[in-house]
C-alpha positions in Angstrom: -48.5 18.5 7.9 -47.4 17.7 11.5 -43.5 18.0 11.9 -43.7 14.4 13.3 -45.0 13.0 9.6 -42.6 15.1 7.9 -39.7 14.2 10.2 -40.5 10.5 9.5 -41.1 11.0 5.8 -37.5 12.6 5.2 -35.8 9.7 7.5 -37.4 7.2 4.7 -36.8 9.2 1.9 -33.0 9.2 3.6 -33.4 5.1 3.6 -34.4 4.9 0.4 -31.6 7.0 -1.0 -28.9 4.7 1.4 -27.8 7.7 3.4 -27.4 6.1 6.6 -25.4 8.4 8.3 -27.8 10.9 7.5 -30.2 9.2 9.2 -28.5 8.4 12.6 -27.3 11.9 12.5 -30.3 14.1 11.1 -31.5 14.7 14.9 -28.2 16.5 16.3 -27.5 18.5 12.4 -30.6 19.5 13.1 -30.3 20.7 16.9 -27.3 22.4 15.5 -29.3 24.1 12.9 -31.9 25.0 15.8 -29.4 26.9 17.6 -26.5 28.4 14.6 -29.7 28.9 12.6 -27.4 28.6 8.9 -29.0 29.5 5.6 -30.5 26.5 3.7 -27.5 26.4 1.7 -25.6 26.1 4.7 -27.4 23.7 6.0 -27.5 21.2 3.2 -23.8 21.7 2.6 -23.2 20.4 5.9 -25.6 17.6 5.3 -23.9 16.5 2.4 -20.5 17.1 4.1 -21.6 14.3 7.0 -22.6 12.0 4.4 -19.3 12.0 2.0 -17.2 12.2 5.1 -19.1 9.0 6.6 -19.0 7.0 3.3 -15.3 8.5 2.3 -14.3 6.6 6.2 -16.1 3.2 5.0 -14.3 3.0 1.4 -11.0 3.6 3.4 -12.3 1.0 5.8 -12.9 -1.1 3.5 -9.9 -0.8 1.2 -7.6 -1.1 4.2 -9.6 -4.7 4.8 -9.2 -6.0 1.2 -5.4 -4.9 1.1 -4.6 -7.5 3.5 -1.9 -5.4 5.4 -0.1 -7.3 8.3 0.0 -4.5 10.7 -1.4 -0.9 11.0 1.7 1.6 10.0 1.3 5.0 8.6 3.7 7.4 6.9 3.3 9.7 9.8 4.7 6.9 12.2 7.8 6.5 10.4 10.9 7.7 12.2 12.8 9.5 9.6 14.9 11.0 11.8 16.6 7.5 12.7 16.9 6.7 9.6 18.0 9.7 7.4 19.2 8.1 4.3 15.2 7.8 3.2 14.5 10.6 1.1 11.7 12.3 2.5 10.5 13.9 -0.5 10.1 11.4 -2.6 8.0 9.8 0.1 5.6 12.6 0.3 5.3 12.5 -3.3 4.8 8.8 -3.3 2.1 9.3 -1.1 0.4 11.5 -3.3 -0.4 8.5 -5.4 0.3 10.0 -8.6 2.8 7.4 -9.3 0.0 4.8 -9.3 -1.8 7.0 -12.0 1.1 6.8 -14.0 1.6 2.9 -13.4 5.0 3.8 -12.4 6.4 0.9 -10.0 8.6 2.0 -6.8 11.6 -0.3 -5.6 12.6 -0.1 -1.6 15.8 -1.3 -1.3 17.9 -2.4 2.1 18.9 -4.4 4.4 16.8 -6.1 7.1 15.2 -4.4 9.6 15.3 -0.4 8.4 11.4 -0.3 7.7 11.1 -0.9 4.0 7.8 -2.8 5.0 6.7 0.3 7.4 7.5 2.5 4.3 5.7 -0.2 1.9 2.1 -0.5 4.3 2.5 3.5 5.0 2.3 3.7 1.1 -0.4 1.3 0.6 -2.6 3.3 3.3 -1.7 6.3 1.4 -2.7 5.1 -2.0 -5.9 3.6 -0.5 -6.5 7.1 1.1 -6.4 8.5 -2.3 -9.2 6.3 -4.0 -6.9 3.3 -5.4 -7.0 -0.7 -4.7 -4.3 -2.1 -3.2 -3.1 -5.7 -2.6 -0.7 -6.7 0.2 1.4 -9.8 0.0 5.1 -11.3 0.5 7.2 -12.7 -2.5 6.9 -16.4 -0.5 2.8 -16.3 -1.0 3.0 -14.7 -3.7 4.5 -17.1 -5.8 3.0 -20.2 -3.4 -0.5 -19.1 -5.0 1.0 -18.7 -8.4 2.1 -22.2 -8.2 -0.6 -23.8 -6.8 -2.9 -21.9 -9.2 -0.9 -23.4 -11.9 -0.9 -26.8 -10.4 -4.6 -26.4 -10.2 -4.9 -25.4 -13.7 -6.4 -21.9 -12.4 -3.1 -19.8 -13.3 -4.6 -17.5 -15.2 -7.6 -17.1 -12.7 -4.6 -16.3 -10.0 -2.3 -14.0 -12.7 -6.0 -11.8 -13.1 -6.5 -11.8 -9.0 -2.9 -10.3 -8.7 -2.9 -8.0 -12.1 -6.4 -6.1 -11.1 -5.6 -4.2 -7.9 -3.8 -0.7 -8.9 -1.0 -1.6 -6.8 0.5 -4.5 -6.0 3.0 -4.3 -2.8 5.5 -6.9 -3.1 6.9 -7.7 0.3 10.3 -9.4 1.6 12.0 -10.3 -2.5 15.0 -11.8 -2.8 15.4 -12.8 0.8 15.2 -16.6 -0.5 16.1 -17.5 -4.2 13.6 -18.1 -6.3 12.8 -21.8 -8.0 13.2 -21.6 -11.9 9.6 -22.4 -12.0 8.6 -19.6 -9.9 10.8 -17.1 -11.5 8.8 -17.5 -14.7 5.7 -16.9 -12.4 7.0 -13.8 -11.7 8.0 -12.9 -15.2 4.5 -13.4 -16.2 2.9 -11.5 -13.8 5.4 -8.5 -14.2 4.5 -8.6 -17.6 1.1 -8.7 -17.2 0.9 -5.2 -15.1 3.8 -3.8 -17.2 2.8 -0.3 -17.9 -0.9 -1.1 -16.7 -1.2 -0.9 -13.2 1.6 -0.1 -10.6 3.9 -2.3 -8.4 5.6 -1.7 -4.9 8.7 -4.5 -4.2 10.3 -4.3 -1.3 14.2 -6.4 -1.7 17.2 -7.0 0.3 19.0 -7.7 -3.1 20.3 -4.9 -5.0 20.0 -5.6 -8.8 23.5 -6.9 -9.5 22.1 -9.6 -7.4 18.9 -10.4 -8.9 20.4 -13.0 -11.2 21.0 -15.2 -8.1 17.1 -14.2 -6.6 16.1 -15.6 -9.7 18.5 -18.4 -10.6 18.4 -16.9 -14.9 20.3 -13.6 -15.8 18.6 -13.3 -18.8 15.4 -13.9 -17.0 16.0 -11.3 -14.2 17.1 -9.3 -17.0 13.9 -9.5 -18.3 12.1 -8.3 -14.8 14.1 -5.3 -14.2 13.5 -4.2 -17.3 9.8 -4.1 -16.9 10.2 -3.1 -13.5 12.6 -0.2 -13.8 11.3 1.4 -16.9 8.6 3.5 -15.2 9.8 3.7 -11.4 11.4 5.6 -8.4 13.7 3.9 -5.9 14.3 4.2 -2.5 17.9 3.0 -1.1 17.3 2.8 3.0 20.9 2.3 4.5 21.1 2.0 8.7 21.1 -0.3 11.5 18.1 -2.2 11.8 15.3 -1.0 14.2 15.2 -3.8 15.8 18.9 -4.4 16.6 18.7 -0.8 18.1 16.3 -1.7 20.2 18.3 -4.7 21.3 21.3 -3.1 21.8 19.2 0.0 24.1 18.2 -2.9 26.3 21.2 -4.3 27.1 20.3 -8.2 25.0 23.0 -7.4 22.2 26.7 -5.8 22.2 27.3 -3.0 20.6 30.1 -4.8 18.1 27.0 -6.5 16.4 28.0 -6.3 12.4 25.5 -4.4 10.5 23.6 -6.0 7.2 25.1 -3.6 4.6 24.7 -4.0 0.7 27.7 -3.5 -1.5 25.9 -2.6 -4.3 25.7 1.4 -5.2 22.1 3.1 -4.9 19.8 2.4 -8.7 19.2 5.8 -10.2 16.2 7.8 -9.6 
């Protein structure tokens, strides 16, 4: 059989079996083979390397997509170095995504502008890196969907949307109180990932002041308990990146007060 028949019968047999990048790449792999000249078991290890490498970059891809991150951070962007009250390590570990196999829930604490968000998408990407689904949202959309869902009569459609990704990132709590109704939103979707599948909240409130977030003691209460029984914190403490920034170009004075919380750092 010519090598032109069997060339074109292996590109189909590639089609058929949905290894694309096998197919737009079989011509160079094989050039290479031409000149390295690898044993067969050489050469079909790196075949199969292309391919997992190719379709490990379009699940990434595509996880990044359906997270609905509102910017492109990483972990490796994050100036630690300006802000040295993060604790590095348990970043790293974080990042790992063993938390998430767990169902363990993380809590970023600190005032605006330190990066808890940078920290909370840099996660995300991690987790979504290490084969988990993710869902990005603020606590103002969050609990706007929630609402309308229940409005709608579809609240248990919209509590299933929010409960089936691994981890849920929480963006921007406590930064305005919550409506009595939407607190009990919240409660039932807490609940409803309780010890099932992870949560990542990002808060300006320490948890002496989650009774105010939420407008109910008992009630936020209730939350922490759920929230803190299986989790790591993170307190961030620092001027705000972008009041540094102001202040390096000259806009702001350097006697602008700091956002600082009163409230000592949760246990670990």
């Amino acid at each position: 059989m010519s090598h032109e028949l069997i060339h074109a019968r292996v590109l189909e047999h590639l089609e058929r079996l949905r290894l694309g990048h096998l197919v737009e790449r079989l011509d160079a792999l094989l050039a290479e083979a031409a000149r390295t000249e690898p044993t067969y078991l050489d050469f079909l290890d790196a075949l199969l390397r292309e391919e997992m490498g190719a379709k490990q970059r379009k699940r990434i891809s595509m996880g990044i997509t359906i997270a609905h991150f509102p910017a492109v951070k990483t972990l490796e962007d994050f100036d630690f170095k300006a802000q040295p009250s993060v604790d590095q390590r348990l970043v790293r570990e974080l990042a790992t995504g063993r938390f998430i196999a767990q169902a363990e829930n993380v809590l970023l604490f600190g005032p605006p502008g330190v990066g808890k968000t940078h920290l909370a998408i840099g996660l995300g990407r991690a987790a979504v890196e290490t084969g988990h689904s993710v869902l990005f949202t603020n606590a103002t959309a969050l609990l706007a969907a929630l609402a309308k869902a229940e409005s709608e009569g579809a609240l248990k459609d919209k509590l299933n949307y929010f409960a089936k990704p691994k981890l849920l990132v929480v963006d921007e709590l406590g930064y305005l109180p919550f409506e009595k109704r939407s607190a009990h939103l919240f409660f039932q979707l807490v609940a409803r990932r309780y010890e099932k599948g992870s949560m990542l909240l990002t808060t300006n409130q320490m948890v002496g002041q989650w009774g105010s977030v939420f407008g109910d003691d008992v009630l936020a209460a209730a939350i922490l308990d759920r929230l803190l029984h299986h989790s790591h914190t993170l307190l961030i403490q620092g001027e705000s990146y972008r009041l540094r920034q102001k202040k390096k170009a000259g806009l702001l004075s350097r006697g602008v007060p700091q956002a600082t919380n009163s409230t000592a750092e949760p246990e670990r």
